[in-house]
C-alpha positions as CSV (number, residue, x, y, z in Angstrom):
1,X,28.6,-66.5,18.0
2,X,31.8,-68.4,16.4
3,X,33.2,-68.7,20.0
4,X,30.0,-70.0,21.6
5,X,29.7,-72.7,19.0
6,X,33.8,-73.6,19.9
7,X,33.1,-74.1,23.5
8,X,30.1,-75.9,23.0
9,X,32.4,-78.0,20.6
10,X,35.0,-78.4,23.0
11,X,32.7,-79.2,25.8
12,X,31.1,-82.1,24.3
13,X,34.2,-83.8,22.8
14,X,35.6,-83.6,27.0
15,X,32.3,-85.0,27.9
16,X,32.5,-88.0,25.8
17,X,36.1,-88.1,26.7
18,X,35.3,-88.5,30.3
19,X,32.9,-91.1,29.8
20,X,34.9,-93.1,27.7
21,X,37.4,-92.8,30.9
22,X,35.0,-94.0,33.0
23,X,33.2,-96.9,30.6
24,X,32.3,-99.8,32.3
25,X,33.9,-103.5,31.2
26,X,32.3,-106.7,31.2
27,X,30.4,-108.3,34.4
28,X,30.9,-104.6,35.9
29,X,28.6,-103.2,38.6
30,X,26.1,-100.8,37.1
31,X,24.8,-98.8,40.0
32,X,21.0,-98.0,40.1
33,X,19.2,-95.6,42.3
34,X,15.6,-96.5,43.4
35,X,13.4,-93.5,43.2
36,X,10.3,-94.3,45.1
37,X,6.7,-92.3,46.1
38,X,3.8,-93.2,48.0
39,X,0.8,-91.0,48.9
40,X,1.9,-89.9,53.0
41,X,5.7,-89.8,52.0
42,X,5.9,-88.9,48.8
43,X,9.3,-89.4,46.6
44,X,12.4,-90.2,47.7
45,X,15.6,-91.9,47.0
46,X,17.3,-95.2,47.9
47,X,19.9,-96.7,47.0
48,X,19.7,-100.9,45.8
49,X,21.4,-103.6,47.4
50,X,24.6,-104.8,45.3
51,X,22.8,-108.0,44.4
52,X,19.8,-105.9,42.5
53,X,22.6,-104.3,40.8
54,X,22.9,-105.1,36.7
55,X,26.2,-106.1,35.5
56,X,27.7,-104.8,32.3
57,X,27.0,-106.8,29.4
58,X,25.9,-109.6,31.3
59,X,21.9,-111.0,31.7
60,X,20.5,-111.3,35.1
61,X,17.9,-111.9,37.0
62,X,17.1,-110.7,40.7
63,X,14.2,-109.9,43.3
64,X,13.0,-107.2,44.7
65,X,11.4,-107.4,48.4
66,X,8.9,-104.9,48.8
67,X,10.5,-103.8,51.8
68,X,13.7,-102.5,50.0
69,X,11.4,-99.5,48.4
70,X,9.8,-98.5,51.7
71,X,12.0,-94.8,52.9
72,X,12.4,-96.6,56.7
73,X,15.5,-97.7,57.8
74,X,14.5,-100.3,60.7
75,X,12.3,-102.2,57.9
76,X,14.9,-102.6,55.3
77,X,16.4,-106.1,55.2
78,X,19.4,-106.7,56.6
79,X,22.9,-107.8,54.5
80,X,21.7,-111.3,54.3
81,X,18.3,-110.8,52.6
82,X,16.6,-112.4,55.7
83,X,13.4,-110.7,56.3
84,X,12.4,-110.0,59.6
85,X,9.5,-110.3,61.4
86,X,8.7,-106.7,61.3
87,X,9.2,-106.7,58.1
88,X,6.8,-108.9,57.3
89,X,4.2,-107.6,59.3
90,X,4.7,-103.8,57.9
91,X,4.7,-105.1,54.5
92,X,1.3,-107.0,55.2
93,X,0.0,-103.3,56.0
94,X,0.8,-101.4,53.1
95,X,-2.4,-100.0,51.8
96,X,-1.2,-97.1,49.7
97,X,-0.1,-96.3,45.9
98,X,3.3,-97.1,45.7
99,X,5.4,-96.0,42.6
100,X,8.9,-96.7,41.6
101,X,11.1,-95.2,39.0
102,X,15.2,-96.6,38.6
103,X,17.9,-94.7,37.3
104,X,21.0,-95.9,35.6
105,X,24.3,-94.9,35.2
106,X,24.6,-92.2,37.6
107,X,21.4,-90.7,36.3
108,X,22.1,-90.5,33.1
109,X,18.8,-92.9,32.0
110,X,16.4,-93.7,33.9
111,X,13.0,-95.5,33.4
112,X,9.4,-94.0,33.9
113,X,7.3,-94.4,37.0
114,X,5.6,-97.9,36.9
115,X,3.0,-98.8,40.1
116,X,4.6,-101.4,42.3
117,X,1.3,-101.7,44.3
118,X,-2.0,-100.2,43.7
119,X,-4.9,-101.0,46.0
120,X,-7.6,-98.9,44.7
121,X,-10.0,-101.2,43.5
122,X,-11.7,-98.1,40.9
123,X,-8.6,-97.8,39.8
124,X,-7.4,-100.8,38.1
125,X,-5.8,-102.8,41.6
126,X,-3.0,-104.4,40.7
127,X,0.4,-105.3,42.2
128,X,3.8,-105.7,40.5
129,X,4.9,-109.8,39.4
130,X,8.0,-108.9,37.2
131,X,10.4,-105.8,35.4
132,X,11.5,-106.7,32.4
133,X,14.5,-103.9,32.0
134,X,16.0,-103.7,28.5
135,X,19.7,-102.0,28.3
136,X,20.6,-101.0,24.9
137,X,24.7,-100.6,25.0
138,X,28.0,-100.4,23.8
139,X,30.7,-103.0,24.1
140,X,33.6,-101.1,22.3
141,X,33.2,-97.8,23.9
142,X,31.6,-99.6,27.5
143,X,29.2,-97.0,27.5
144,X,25.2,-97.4,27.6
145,X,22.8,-96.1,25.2
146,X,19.2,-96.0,26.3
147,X,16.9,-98.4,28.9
148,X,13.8,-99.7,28.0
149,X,11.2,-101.5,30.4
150,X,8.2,-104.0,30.1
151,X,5.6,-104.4,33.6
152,X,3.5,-107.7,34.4
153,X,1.2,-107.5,37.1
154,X,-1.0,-109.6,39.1
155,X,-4.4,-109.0,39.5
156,X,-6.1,-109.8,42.2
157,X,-3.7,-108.5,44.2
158,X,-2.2,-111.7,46.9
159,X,0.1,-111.7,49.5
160,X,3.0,-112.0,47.0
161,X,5.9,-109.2,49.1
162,X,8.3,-109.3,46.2
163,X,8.8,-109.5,42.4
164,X,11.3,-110.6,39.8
165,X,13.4,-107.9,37.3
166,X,15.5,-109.1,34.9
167,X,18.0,-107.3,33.2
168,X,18.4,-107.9,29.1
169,X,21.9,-106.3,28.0
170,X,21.4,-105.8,24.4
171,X,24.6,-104.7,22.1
172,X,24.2,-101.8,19.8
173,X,26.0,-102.2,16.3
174,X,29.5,-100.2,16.9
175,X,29.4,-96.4,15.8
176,X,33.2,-94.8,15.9
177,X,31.4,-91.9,17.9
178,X,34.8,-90.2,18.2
179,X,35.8,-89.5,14.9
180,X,32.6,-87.8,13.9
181,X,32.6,-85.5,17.0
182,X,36.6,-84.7,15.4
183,X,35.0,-84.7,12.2
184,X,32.2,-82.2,12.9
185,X,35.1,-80.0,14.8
186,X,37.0,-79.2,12.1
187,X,34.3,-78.6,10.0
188,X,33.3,-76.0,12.6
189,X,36.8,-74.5,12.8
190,X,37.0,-74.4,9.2
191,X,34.1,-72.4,8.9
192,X,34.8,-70.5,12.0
193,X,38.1,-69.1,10.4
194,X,36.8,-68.7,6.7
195,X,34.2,-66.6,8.8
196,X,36.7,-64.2,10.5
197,X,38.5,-63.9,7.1
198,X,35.1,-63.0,5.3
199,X,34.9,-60.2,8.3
200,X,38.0,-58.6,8.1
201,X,37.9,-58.3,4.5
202,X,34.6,-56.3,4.8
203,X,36.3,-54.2,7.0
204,X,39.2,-53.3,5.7
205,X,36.9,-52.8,1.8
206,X,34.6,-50.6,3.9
207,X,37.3,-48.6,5.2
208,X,39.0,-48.2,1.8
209,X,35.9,-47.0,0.7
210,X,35.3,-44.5,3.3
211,X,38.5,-43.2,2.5
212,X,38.5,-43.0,-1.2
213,X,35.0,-40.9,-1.0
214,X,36.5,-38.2,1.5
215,X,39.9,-38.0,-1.2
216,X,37.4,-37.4,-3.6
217,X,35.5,-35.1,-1.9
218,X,38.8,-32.9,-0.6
219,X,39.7,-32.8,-4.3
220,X,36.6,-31.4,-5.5
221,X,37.0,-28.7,-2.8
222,X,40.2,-28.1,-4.0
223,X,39.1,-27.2,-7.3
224,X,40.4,-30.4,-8.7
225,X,36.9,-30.7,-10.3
226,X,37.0,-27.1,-12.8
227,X,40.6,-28.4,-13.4
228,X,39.1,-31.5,-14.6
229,X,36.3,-30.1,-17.0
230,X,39.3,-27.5,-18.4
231,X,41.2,-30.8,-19.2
């Protein structure tokens, strides 16, 4: 049990020390994975173009073609952002539920499923006009803290193919992270060893114990005991 809680000890203080190694600086890429699902493909994964990428520290704004989130390769747009006409014609055809979830940070936050497109007309139709993505982080240890998102849609749906997210960084009052994590580890050592003390004194009083009650009973045997009651 003392060991356990160590390790787990030591395992989270070279967490935090490997993200602090790999903290981001100002104006620094953020890479985002684009987790998408529709109802004849289901989920999958794509990664954004480096101009929907968020930079560290720094408000943007970008666009997303709806093309981007669609799992075919000969539809997604080429490096210059210049649809084609195939794209355009395949995104005048989607008629499906289409879902999109991002994560951040190498997966480390992401934000929940939001509809991107929704065609059912029972079901509240609606298609996506802009992500609001709020990033909570860190500037001293270049670390981010949690990711909040607000949706606006437009409803009817037109034939809008794209929509607007804009990333708010937001900077979180600086918390010395570090020194409470050494902090709470020498608490847990202290107790750890005033622990092991605490056991090996039982021990060693149970033994004496043990042994003192077999002198005594050898003694008796002996006829220490009449010797006793003569005294």
């Amino acid at each position: 049990m003392i060991s356990v809680n160590i390790i787990g000890v030591i395992l989270l203080l070279i967490s935090i020390s490997i993200r602090s190694i790999c903290a981001y600086r100002q104006g620094d890429a953020v890479g985002i994975l684009l987790k998408t699902h529709t109802t004849s493909k289901g989920s999958s994964t794509l990664e954004a173009y480096r101009h929907h990428l968020p930079r560290f520290g720094v408000s943007t704004k970008t666009r997303f073609d709806i093309s981007t989130l669609l799992n075919d390769d000969d539809i997604r747009l080429a490096e210059d952002n210049k649809p084609s006409r195939q794209n355009n014609r395949r995104i005048s055809e989607i008629s499906e539920h289409l879902r999109l979830s991002i994560a951040f940070d190498e997966g480390f936050h992401n934000i929940p499923w939001l509809d991107v497109y929704n065609p059912n007309k029972y079901n509240n139709e609606k298609m996506l006009q802009s992500l609001i993505i709020t990033i909570v982080y860190s500037g001293s240890d270049g670390n981010i803290h949690a990711v909040h998102r607000e949706t606006k849609y437009q409803t009817p749906i037109t034939n809008k193919k794209s929509f607007t997210v804009e990333y708010i960084w937001v900077e979180e009052a600086d918390v010395d992270v570090q020194s409470g994590l050494l902090v709470m580890f020498g608490i847990v050592f202290i107790v750890s060893i005033m622990i092991i003390v605490s056991s090996c004194t039982t021990t060693e009083y149970g033994l004496n114990g043990k042994s003192n009650k077999r002198y005594v009973e050898m003694h008796t045997s002996l006829g220490g005991g009449d010797f006793a009651k003569s005294l």
